[in-house]
N, C-alpha and C positions, 0 to 999 in steps of 0.2 A: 555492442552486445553480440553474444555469438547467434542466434536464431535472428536473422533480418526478416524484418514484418513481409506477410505477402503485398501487394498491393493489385489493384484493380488492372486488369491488362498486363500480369507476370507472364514473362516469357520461360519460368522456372518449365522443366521438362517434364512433364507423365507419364504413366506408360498406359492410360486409356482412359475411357469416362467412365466412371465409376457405377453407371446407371448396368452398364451392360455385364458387370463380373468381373470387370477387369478392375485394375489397381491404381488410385491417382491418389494425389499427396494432397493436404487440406488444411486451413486453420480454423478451430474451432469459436464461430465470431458472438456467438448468442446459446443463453443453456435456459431451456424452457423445464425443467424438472424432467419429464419426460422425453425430450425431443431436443437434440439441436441442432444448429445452424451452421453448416460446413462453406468455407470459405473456399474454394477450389485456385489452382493454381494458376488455371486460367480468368480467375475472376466470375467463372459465375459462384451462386450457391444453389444450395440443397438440404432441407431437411431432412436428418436420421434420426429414427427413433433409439431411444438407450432403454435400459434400466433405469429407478429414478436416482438408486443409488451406485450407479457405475462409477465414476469417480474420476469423470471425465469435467474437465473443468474450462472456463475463458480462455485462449493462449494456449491451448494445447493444441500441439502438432501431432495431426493424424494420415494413415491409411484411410482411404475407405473402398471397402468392396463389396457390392452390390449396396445393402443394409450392413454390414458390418464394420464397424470403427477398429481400429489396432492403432492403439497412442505411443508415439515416439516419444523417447527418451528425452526427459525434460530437464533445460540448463537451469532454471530455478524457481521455486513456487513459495508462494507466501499463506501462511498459516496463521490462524487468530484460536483464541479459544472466550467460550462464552461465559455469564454469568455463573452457568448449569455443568459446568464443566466439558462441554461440547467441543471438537472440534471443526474447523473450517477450514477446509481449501478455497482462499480467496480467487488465484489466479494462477499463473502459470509462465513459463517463459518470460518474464517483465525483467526489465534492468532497472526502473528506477518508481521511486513509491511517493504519490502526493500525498500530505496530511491536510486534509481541508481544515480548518478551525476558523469559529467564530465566537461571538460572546458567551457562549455558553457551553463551551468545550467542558467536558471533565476532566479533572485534576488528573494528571496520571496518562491521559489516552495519547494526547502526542507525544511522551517518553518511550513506553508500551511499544506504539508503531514505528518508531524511530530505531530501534533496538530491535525491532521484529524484523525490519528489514534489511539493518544490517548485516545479521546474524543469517538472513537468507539470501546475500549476495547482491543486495537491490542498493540504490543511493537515495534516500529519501531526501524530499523536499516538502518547505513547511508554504502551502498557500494559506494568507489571510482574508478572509473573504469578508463581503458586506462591509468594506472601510469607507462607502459613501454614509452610513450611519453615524451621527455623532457621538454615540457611547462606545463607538468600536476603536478612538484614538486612542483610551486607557489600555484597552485590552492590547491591541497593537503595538502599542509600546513597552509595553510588560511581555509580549513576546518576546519582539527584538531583542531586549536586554537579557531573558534566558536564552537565546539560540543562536544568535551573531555567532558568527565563526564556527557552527556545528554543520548546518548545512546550509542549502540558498534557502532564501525566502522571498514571497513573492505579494506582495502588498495589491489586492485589486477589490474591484466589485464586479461580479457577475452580472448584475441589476443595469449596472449603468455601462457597464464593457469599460471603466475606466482601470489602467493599468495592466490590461491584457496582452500587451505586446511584448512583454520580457517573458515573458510564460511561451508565448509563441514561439517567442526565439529560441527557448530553453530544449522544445520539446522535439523541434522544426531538422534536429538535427540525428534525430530516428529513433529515437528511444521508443520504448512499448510502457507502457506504464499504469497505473491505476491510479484511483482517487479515493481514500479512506475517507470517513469522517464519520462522528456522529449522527443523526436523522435532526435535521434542520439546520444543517451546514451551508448547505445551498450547493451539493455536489451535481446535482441533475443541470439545474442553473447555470453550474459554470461551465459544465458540458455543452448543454446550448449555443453557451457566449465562444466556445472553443468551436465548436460545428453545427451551426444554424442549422444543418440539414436536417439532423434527427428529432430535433421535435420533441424531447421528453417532457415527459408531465412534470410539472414544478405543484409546490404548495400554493393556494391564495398569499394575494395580500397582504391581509390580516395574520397572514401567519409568517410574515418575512422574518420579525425582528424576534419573534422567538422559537420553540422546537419545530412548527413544522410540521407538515406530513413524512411519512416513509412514503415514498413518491418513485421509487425505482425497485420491481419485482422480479426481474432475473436481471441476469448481468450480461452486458454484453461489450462489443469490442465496437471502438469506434474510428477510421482513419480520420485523419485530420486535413485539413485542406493544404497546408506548408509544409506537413510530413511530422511522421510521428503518429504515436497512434495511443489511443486509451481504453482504459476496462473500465466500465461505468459498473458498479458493482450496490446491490442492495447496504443500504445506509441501517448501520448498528449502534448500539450505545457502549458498546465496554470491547476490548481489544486487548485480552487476556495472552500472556506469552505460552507459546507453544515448544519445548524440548529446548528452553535456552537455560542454560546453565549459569552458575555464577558467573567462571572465565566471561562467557558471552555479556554478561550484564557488566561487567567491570573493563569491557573492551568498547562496546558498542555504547554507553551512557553516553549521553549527548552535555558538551562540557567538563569531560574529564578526559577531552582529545589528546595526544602528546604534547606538552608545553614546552618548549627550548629550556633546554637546563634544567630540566624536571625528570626526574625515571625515577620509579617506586625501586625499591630496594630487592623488592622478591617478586619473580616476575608471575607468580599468582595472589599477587598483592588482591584483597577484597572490598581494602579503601574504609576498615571498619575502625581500627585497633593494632595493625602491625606497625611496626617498627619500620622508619623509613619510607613512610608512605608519602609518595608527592602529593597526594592528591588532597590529604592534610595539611602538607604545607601549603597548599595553597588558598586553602578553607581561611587556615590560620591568617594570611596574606590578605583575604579577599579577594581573592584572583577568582576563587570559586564562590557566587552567592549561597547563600544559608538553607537559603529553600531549595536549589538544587539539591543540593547534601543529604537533606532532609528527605527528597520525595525517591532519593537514589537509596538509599537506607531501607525504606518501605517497600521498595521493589527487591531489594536484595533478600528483606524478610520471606517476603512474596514467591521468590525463586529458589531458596533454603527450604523451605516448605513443600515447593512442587519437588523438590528433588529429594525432599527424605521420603515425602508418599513412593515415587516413584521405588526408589531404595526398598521400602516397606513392601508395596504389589511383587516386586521382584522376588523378592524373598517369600512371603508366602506362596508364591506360584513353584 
């Protein structure tokens, strides 16, 4: 990744402490609405106050002088959009993007963030979480058989720490990253089981094996003991695409990778109805399951639509 994480005792150079007017470099580790949490280069911190709506985010590399933040030019940021049409600036500078999922994921949201993240430079990867539950073997397995070969996947439980160690390795070798999911995924949890130190609030009990609390209120950056580091970010329900275009959805779907001896015929093939489309023959073949096809179809509707609104504002304006 091109921005390497700070870490605790950098010897990166300043040119002062930023308490006195002068100028030191910083990463942005925590965003309180109002206020955040500057990572300094020498390892300490310090809280700055913002605007609430500055638009200063997780993973942003900054100046700071006196009270004043000036945000460096950022290698890539991940955007979500909401139910309400809202957008989100998730995070910032990250290379690679967790999907947390568990039994009760929604239809649509690990494709959504799969594609989001592609589309913004990141490698996503799919964690399973809570697979010490016995109902979680079906769902488990009905992952795997949609996303083998799209990206890694990572089979564990938070709860029990069992399966944590390919994750570790995964992550150990400096990536920056974040964890999406739904609210009762168990993202806070596997944070935990990733860095005992922070202590975040998890749900009860009673609420492990289904939604859960929203259990995480700002976002913040956390190192890792092995290296590597993560944005622990507020837990949402829907992961609406942000300025991706068809090309982007018919590049980035997850299971319409390039197949050996497969190329569509027109290289802005939309995988609908053209002529020569591989990704039909492979439908046709089986190579491609039905329900892929299916939920890539409704996201295509989905992205047809955002781009004629968009077409349509443009115009009137």
């Amino acid at each position: 990744m091109k921005d390497k994480p700070f870490r605790s005792g950098s010897t990166r150079p300043t040119s002062g402490v930023s308490g006195n007017g002068t100028e030191c470099e910083g990463l942005i580790v925590a965003h309180h609405g109002v206020a955040v949490e500057v990572r300094l280069a020498d390892g300490s911190r310090r809280m700055v106050r913002i605007k609430r709506n500055s638009g200063h985010v997780v993973g942003d590399r900054v100046t700071v002088t006196g009270e004043t933040l000036q945000r460096l030019p950022r290698s890539t940021e991940l955007r979500r959009g909401d139910a309400r049409g809202g957008v989100h600036l998730v995070a910032a500078n990250l290379d690679v993007l967790g999907i947390v999922a568990a039994q009760l994921t929604p239809a649509g949201f690990i494709d959504r963030a799969i594609v989001a993240a592609r589309a913004a430079g990141l490698a996503p990867f799919l964690v399973i979480n809570k697979c010490d539950l016995e109902e979680m073997s079906q769902v488990s397995a009905a992952l795997y058989s949609l996303y083998t070969g799209s990206l890694p996947i990572f089979p564990l439980s938070a709860l029990t720490r069992t399966g944590l160690a390919p994750l570790q390795e995964f992550l150990s070798s400096g990536h920056r990253g974040a964890f999406v999911g739904t609210t009762g995924v168990g993202k806070s949890a596997l944070l935990n089981a990733l860095c005992p130190d922070i202590d975040l609030k998890v749900g009860s009990a009673s609420e492990y094996k289904h939604m859960g609390r929203h259990t995480t209120t700002v976002a913040t950056l956390h190192a890792l003991a092995g290296g590597g580091e993560l944005v622990d970010t507020p837990g949402f329900r829907d992961f609406g695409l942000v300025d991706i275009t068809v090309d982007d959805l018919a590049a980035y779907y997850a299971g319409f990778e390039e197949h050996e001896g497969f190329a569509c015929r027109f290289r802005n093939c939309r995988h609908r109805s053209e002529p020569g489309c591989a990704v039909a023959a492979l439908l046709e073949q089986g190579r491609i399951p039905a329900e892929r096809y299916a939920t890539y179809l409704d996201l295509l509707s989905e992205v047809e639509a955002g781009e004629e609104e968009s077409r349509s504002r443009n115009w009137r304006n």
